[in-house]
MARKOLNU-74795 format. One record per residue (C-alpha): y, z, x; residue number from 0. Coordinates in nm, 3 decimals. Each point is the difference from the previous one (the first is absolute). Layout:
<rovexs>
> Y	Z	X	NUM;
...
</rovexs>
This chain:
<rovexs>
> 0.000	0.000	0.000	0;
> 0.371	-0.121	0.133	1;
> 0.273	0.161	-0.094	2;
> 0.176	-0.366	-0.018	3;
> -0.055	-0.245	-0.257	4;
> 0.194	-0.253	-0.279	5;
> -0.161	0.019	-0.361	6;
> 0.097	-0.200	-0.305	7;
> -0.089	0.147	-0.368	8;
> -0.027	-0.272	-0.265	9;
> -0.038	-0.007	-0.372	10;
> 0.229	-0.035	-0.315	11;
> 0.234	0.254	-0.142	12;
> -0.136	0.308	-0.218	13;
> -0.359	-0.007	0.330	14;
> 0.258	0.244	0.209	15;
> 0.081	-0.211	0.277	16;
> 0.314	0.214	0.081	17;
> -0.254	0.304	-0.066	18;
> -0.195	-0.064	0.266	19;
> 0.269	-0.103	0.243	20;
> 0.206	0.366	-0.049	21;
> -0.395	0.151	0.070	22;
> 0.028	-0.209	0.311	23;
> 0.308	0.098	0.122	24;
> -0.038	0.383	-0.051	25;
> -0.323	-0.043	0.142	26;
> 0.132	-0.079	0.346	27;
> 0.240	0.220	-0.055	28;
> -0.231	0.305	0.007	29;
> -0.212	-0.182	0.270	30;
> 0.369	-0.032	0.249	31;
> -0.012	-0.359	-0.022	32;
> 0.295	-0.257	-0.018	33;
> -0.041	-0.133	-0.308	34;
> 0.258	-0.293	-0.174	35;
> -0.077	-0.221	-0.333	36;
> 0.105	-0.317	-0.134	37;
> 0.194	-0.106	-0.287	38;
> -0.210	-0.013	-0.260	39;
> -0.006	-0.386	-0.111	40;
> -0.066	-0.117	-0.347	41;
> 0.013	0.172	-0.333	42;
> -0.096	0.401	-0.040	43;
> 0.029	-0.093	-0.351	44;
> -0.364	0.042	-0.150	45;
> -0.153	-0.347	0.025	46;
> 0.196	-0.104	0.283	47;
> -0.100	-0.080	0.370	48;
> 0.082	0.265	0.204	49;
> -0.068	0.018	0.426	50;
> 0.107	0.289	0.229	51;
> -0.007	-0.014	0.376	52;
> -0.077	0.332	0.187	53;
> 0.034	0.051	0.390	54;
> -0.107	0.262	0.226	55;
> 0.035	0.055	0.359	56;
> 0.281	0.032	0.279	57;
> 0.291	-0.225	-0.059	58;
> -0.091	-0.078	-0.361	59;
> 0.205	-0.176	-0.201	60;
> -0.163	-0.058	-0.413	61;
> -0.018	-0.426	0.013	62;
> -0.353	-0.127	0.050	63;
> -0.013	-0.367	0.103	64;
> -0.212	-0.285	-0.091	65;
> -0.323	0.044	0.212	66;
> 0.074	0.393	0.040	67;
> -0.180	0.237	-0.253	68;
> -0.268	0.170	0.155	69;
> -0.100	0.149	-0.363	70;
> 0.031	-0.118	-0.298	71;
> -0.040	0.141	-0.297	72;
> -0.052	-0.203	-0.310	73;
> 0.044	0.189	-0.384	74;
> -0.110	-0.302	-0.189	75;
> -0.130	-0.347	0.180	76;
> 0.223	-0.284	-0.080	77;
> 0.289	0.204	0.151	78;
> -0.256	0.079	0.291	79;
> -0.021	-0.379	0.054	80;
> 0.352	-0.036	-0.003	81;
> 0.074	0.183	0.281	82;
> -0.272	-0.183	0.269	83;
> 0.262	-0.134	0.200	84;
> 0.057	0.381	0.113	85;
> -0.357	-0.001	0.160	86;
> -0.102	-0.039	0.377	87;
> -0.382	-0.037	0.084	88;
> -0.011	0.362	0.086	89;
> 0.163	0.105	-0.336	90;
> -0.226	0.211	-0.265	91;
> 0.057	-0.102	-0.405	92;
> -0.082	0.269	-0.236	93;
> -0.008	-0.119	-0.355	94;
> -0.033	0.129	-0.352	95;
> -0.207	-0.194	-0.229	96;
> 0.261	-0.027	-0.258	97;
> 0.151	-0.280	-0.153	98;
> 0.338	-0.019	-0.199	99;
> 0.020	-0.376	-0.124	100;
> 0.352	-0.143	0.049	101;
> 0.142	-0.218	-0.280	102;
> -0.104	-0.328	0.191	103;
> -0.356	0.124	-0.039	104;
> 0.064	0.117	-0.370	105;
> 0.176	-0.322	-0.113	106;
> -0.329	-0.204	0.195	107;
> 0.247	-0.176	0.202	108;
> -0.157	0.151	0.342	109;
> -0.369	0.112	0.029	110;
> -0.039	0.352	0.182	111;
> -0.123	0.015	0.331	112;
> -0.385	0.081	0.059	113;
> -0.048	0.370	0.175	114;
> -0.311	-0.099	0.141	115;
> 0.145	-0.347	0.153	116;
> 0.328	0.212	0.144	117;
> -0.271	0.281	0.121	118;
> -0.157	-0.286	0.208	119;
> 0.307	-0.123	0.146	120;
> 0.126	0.333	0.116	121;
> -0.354	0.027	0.160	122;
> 0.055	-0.279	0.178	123;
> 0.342	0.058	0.138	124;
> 0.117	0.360	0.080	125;
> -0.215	0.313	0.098	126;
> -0.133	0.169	-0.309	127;
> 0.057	0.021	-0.365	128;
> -0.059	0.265	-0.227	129;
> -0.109	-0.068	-0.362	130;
> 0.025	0.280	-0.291	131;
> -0.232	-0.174	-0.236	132;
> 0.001	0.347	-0.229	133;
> 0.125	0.056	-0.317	134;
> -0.008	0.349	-0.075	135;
> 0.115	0.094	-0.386	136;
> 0.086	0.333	0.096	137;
> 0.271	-0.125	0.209	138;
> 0.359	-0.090	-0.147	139;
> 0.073	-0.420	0.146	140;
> 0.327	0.149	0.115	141;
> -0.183	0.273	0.265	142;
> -0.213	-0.257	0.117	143;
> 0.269	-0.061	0.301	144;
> -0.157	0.321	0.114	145;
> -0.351	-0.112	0.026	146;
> 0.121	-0.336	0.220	147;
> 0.188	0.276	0.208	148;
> -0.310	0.208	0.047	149;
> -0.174	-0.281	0.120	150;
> 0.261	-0.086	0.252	151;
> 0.024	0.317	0.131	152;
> -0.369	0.082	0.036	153;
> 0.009	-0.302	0.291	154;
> -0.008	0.109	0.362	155;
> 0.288	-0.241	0.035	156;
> 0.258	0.111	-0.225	157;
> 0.299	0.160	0.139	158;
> 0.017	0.315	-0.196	159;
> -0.250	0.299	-0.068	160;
> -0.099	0.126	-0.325	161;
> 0.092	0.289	0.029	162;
> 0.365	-0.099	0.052	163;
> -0.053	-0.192	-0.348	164;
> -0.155	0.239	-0.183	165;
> 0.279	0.207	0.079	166;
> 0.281	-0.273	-0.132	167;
> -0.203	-0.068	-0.279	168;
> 0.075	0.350	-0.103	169;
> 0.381	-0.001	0.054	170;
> 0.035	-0.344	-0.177	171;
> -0.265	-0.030	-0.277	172;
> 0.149	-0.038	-0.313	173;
> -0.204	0.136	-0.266	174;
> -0.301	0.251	0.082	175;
> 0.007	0.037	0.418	176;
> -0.409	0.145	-0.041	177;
> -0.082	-0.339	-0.171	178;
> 0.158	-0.221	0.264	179;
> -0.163	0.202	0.286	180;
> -0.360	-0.017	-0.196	181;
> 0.028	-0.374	-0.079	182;
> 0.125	-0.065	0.408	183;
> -0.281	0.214	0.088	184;
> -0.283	-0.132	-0.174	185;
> 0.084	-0.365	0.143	186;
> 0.057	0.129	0.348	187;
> -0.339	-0.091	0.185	188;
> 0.024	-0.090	0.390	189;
> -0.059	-0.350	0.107	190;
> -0.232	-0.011	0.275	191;
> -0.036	-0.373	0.117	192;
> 0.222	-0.341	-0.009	193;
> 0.008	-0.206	-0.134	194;
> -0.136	0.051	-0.352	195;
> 0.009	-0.216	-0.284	196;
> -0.016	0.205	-0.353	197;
</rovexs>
């Protein structure tokens, strides 16, 4: 684990992309490292595309370039493949199977992209990806940003401990701080070997 590292968080507004960016931030912040963010681009309006840039590490700065994310974390997968040009060969994709059809797809003027043709692909080109094919009904769809960010943080590579999130996820849930933690802890399951398709 490096305490260095650019993520982008993905997904449309009402999945808590902004959520999981201020868990980020006061992440580092208990862990004493130099943390900046992006502007959020797109609309946190619910329905709405919504991508946040986070940065850690000496002289960081917030903007994550084309080709720069080491992580990224995807709340629903045609926002996941619209952020690919972020992605290196060494980056890691972790992505929720969730899908929130646009109105192209609704009005049948645009098909939506195959998950299992987009898996293959990011096989193919960067260093792992991370599939949450679960669909737990016990689970609201707006905390399922924290099972993508247990499954981020439970890989060797990822730049910030659990522990340190646990403890932001505390100080920043919204609603019901025991729920949060039981939902982040459930998903949290170290990843032993790369890369791995699931």
């Amino acid at each position: 684990m490096k305490k260095s590292g650019k993520i982008i968080i993905t997904g449309v507004g009402g999945q808590g992309v902004l959520y999981l960016t201020e868990i980020l931030v006061d992440a580092a912040v208990r862990a004493n490292i130099p943390v900046a963010t992006s502007e959020i681009h797109g609309l946190s309006q619910r329905g709405g595309s919504v991508t946040a840039g986070v940065t850690l590490g000496e002289n960081t700065f917030g903007f994550v370039e084309e080709g720069g994310a080491d992580f990224l974390l995807g709340l629903e997968i045609l926002e996941t493949q619209r952020c690919i040009n972020y992605l290196h060969k060494e980056s890691i994709v972790v992505m929720d199977n969730t899908k929130i059809f646009p109105h192209s797809v609704n009005s049948q003027k645009v098909l939506y992209p195959n998950p299992e043709l987009f898996l293959a692909f990011l096989k193919k080109n960067i260093r792992e990806a991370i599939f949450i094919k679960d669909k737990s009904t016990d689970i609201l769809p707006a905390m399922r940003n924290l099972i993508v960010l247990a499954k981020a943080a439970s890989h060797k590579r990822f730049p910030l401990k659990p522990t340190y999130i646990e403890e932001a996820i505390k100080e920043n849930a919204r609603e019901n701080p025991e729920f949060s933690l039981k939902i982040f802890r459930s998903s949290f399951s170290p990843i032993q070997k790369a890369p791995i398709l699931r």
